[in-house]
py3Dmol code that shows the C-alpha trace and the ligand (Angstrom):
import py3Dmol

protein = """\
ATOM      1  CA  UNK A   1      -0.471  22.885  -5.498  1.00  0.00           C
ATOM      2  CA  UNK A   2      -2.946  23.399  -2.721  1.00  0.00           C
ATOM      3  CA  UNK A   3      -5.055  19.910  -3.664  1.00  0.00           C
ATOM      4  CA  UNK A   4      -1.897  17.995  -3.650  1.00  0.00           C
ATOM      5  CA  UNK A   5      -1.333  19.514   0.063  1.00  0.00           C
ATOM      6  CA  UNK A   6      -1.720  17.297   3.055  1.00  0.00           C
ATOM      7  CA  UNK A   7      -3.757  18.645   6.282  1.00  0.00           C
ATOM      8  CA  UNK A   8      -0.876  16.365   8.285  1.00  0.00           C
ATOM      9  CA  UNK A   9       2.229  14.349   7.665  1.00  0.00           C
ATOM     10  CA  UNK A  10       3.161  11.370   9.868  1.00  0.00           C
ATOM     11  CA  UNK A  11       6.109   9.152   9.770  1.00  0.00           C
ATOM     12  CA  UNK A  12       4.011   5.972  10.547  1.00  0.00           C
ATOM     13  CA  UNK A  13       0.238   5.033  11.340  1.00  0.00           C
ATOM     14  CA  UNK A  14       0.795   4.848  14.671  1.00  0.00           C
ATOM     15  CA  UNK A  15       1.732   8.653  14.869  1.00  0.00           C
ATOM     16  CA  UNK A  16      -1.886   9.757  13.791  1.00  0.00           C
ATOM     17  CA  UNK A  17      -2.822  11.882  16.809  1.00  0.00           C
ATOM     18  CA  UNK A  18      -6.438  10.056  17.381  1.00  0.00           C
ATOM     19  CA  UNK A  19      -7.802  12.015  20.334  1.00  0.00           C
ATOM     20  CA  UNK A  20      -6.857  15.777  19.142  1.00  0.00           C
ATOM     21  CA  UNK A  21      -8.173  14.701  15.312  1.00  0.00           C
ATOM     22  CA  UNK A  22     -11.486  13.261  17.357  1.00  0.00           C
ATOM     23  CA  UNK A  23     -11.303  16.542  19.235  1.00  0.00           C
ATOM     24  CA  UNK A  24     -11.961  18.317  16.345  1.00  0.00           C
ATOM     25  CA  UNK A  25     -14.795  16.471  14.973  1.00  0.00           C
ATOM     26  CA  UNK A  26     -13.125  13.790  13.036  1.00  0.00           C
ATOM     27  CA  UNK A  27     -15.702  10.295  13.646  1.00  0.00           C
ATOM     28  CA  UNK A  28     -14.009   8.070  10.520  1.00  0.00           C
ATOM     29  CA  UNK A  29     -10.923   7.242   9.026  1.00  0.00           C
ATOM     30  CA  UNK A  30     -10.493   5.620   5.346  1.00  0.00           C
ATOM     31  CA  UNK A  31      -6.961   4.181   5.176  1.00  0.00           C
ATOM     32  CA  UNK A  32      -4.799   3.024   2.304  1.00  0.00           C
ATOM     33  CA  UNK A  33      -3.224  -0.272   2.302  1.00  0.00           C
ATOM     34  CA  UNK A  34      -0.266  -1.067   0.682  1.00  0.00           C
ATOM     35  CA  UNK A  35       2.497   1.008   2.388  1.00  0.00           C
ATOM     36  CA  UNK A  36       0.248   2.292   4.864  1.00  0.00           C
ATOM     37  CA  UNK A  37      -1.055  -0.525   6.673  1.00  0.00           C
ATOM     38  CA  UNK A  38       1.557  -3.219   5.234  1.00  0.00           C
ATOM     39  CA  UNK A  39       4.577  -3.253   3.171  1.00  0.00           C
ATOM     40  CA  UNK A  40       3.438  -3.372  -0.811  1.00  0.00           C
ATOM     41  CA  UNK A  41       1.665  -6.977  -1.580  1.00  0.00           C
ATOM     42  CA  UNK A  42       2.459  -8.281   2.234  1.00  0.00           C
ATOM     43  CA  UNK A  43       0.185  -9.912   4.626  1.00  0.00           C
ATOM     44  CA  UNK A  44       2.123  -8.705   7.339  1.00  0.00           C
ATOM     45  CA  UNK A  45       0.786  -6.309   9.883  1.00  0.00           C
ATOM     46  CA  UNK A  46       3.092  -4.847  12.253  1.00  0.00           C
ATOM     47  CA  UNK A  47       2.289  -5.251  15.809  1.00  0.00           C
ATOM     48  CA  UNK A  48       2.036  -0.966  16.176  1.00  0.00           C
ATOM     49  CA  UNK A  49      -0.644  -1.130  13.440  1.00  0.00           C
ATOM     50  CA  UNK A  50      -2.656  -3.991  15.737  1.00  0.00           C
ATOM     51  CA  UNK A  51      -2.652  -1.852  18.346  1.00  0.00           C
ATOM     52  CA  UNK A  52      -3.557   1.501  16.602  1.00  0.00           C
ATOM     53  CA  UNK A  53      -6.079  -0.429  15.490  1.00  0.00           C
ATOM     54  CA  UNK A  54      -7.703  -1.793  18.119  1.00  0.00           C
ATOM     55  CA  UNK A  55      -7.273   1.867  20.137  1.00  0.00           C
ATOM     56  CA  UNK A  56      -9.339   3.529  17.058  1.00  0.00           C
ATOM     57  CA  UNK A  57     -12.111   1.163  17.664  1.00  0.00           C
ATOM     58  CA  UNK A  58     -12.266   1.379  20.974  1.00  0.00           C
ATOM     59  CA  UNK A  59     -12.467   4.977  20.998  1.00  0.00           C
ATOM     60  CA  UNK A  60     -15.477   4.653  18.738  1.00  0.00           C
ATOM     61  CA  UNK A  61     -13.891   5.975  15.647  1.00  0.00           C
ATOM     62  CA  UNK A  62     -14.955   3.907  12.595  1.00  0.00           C
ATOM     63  CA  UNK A  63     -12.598   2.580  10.205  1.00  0.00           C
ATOM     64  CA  UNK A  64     -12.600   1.506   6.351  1.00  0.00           C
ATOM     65  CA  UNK A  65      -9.273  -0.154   4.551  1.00  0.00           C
ATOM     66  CA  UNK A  66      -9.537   1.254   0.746  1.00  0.00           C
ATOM     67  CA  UNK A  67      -7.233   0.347  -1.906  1.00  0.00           C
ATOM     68  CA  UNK A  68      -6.961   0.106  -5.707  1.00  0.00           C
ATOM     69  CA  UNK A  69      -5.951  -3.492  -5.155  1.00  0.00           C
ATOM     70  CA  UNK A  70      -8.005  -6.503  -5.739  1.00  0.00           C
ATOM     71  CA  UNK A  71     -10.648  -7.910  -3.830  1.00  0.00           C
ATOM     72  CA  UNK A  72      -8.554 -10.833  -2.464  1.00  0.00           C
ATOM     73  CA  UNK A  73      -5.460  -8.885  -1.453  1.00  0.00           C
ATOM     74  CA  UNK A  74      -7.449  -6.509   0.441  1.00  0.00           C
ATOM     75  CA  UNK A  75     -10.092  -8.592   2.000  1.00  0.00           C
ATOM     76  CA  UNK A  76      -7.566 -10.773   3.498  1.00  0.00           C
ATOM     77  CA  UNK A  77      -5.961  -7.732   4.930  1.00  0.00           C
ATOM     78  CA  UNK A  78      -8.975  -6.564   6.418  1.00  0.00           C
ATOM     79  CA  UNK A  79     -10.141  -9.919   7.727  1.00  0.00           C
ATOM     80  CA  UNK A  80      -6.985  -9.945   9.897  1.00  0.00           C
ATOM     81  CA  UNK A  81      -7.695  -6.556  11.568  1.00  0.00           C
ATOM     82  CA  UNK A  82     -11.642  -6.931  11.378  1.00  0.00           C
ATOM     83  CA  UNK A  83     -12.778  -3.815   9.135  1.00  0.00           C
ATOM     84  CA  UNK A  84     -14.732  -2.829   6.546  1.00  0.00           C
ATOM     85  CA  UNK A  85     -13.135  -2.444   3.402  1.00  0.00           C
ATOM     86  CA  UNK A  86     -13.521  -1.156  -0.548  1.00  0.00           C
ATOM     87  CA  UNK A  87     -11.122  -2.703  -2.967  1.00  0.00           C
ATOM     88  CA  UNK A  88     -10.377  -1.638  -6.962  1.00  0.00           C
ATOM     89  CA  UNK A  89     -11.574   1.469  -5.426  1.00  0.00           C
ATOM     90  CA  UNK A  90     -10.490   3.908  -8.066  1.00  0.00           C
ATOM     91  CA  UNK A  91      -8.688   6.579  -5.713  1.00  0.00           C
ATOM     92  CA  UNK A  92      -8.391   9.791  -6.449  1.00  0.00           C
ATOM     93  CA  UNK A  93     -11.875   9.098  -8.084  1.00  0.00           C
ATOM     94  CA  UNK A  94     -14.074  10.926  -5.632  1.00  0.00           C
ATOM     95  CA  UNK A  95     -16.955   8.069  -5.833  1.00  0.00           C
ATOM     96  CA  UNK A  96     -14.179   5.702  -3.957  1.00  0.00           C
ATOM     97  CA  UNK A  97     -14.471   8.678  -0.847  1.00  0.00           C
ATOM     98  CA  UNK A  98     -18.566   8.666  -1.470  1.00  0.00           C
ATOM     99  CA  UNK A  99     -18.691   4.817  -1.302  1.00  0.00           C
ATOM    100  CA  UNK A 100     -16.346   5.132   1.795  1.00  0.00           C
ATOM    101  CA  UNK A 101     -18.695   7.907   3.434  1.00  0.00           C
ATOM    102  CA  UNK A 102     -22.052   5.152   2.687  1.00  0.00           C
ATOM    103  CA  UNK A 103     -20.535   2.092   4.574  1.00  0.00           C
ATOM    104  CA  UNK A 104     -19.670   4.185   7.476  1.00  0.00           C
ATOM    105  CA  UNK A 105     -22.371   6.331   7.549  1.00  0.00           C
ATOM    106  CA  UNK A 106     -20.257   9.797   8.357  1.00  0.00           C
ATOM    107  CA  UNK A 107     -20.406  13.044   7.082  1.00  0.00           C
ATOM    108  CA  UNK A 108     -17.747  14.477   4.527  1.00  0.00           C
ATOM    109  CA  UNK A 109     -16.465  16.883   7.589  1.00  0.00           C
ATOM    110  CA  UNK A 110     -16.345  13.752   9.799  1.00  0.00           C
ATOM    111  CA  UNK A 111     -14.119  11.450   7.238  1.00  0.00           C
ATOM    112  CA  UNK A 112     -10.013  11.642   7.083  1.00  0.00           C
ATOM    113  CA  UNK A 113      -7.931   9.804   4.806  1.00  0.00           C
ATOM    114  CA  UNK A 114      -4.416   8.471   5.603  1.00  0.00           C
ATOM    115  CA  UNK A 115      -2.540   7.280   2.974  1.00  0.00           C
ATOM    116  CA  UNK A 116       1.436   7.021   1.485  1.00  0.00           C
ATOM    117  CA  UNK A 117       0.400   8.200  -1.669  1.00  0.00           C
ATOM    118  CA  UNK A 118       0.219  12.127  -3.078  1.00  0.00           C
ATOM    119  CA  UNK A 119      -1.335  11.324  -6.256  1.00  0.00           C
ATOM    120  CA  UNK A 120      -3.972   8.803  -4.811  1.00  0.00           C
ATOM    121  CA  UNK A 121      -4.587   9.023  -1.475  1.00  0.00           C
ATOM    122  CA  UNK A 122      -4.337  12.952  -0.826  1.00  0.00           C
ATOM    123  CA  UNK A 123      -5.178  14.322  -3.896  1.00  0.00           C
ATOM    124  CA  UNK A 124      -8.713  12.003  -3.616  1.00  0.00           C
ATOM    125  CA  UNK A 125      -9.476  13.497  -0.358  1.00  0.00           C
ATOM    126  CA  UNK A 126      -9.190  16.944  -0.915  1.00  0.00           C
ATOM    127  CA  UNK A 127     -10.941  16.767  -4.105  1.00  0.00           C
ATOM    128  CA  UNK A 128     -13.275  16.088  -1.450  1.00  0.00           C
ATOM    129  CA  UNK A 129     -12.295  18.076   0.919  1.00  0.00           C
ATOM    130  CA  UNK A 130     -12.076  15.549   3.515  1.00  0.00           C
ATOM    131  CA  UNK A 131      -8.946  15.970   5.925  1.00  0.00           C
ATOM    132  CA  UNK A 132      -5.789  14.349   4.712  1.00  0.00           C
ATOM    133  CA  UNK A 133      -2.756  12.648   6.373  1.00  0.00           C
ATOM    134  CA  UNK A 134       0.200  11.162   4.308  1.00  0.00           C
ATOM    135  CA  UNK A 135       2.430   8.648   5.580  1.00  0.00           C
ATOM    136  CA  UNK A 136       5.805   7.567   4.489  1.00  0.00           C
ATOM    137  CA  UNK A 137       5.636   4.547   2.643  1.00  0.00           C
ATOM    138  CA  UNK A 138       6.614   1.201   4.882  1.00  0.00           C
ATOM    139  CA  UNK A 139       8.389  -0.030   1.880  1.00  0.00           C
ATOM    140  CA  UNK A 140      10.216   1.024  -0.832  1.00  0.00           C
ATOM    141  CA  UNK A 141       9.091  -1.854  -2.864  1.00  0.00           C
ATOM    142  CA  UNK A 142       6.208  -1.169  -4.761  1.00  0.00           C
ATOM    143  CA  UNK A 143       4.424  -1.062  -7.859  1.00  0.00           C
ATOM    144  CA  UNK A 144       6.030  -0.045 -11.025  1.00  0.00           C
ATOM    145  CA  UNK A 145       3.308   2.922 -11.740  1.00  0.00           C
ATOM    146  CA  UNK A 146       3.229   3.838  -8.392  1.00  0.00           C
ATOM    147  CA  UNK A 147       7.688   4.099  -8.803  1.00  0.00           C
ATOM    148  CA  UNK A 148       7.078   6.808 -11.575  1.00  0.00           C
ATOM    149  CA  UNK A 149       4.549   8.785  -8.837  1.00  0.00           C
ATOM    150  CA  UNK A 150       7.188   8.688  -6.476  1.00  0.00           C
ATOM    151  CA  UNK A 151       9.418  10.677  -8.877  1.00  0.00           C
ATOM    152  CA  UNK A 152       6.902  13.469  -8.754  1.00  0.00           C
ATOM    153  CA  UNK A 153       6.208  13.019  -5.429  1.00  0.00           C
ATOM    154  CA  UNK A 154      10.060  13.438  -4.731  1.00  0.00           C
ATOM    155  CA  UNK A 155       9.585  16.969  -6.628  1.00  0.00           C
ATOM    156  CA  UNK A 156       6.311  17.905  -4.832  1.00  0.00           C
ATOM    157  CA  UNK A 157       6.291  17.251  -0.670  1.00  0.00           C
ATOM    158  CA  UNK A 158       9.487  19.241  -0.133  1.00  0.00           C
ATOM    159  CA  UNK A 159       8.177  21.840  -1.876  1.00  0.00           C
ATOM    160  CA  UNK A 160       4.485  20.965   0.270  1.00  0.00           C
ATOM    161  CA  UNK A 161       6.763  20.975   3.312  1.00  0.00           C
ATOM    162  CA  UNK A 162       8.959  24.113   2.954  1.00  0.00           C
ATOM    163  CA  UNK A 163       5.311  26.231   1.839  1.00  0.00           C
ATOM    164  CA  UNK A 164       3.180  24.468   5.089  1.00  0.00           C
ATOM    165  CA  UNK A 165       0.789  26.479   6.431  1.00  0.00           C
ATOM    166  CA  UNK A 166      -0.236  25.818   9.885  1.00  0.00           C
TER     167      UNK A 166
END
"""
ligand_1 = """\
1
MG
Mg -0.433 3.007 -0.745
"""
view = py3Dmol.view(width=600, height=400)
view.addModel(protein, "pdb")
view.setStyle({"model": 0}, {"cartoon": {"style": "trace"}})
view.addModel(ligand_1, "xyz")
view.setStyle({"model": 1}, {"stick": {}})
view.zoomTo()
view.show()
């Protein structure tokens, strides 16, 4: 159970606590897309997001959108908040993370992942050990694989929740 385990859970984004995670070492943050950063297929960023955003970067913590999207979907997404990004990136693959580590040039104990997704997201980075913060999803409308996930993830995070270990 321990690799489907998130380090943190956040309601939203905007929750991530960036000075105590920079604190302790963390330089780089790979983040999901759909349902993290925008409701599923929408080029709609909330204004929160924006301005997590822009506090990341101006802290000096580097950022990378990653998604098993296409290239369109997520470059457009990434054009509007001016980052890096890897799309069809194969998460919980762990050469999506390695690719991820290259274009920001940080160290596996400098990388976190934030993410809505169990199966994707947080299972990916602790396969690579890399410090992991789930989200809830923005939207409940989503992609018909990801629909059977959430049935498992239903079964999973209370358990995850009621068994943290702080
Ligand atoms: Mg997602």
């Amino acid at each position: 159970m321990n690799i489907l385990r998130p380090d943190l859970f956040v309601d939203s984004i905007k929750d991530i606590p960036l000075e105590k995670l920079q604190q302790q070492g963390i330089k780089g943050f790979v983040i999901d897309l759909d349902n993290t950063i925008t409701a599923w297929n929408s080029y709609e960023v909330a204004e929160e997001v924006m301005d997590w955003v822009k506090k990341a970067k101006s802290m000096g913590i580097a950022l990378c959108i990653a998604s098993n999207n296409h290239e369109k979907r997520v470059m457009k997404v990434a054009k509007i908040l001016d980052l890096p990004f890897l799309s069809n990136a194969g998460k919980p693959r762990r050469k999506a993370f390695k690719k991820v580590l290259s274009i920001l040039d940080i160290s596996v104990d400098e990388l976190a992942v934030i993410g809505d997704q169990i199966f994707t997201d947080v299972l990916g980075g602790n396969r690579m050990e890399l410090y992991t913060i789930l989200v809830v999803p923005i939207s409940s409308h989503e992609f018909f694989g990801t629909r059977i996930m959430r049935r498992m993830e239903r079964i999973v995070i209370p358990y995850l929740q009621k068994h943290e270990v702080k």
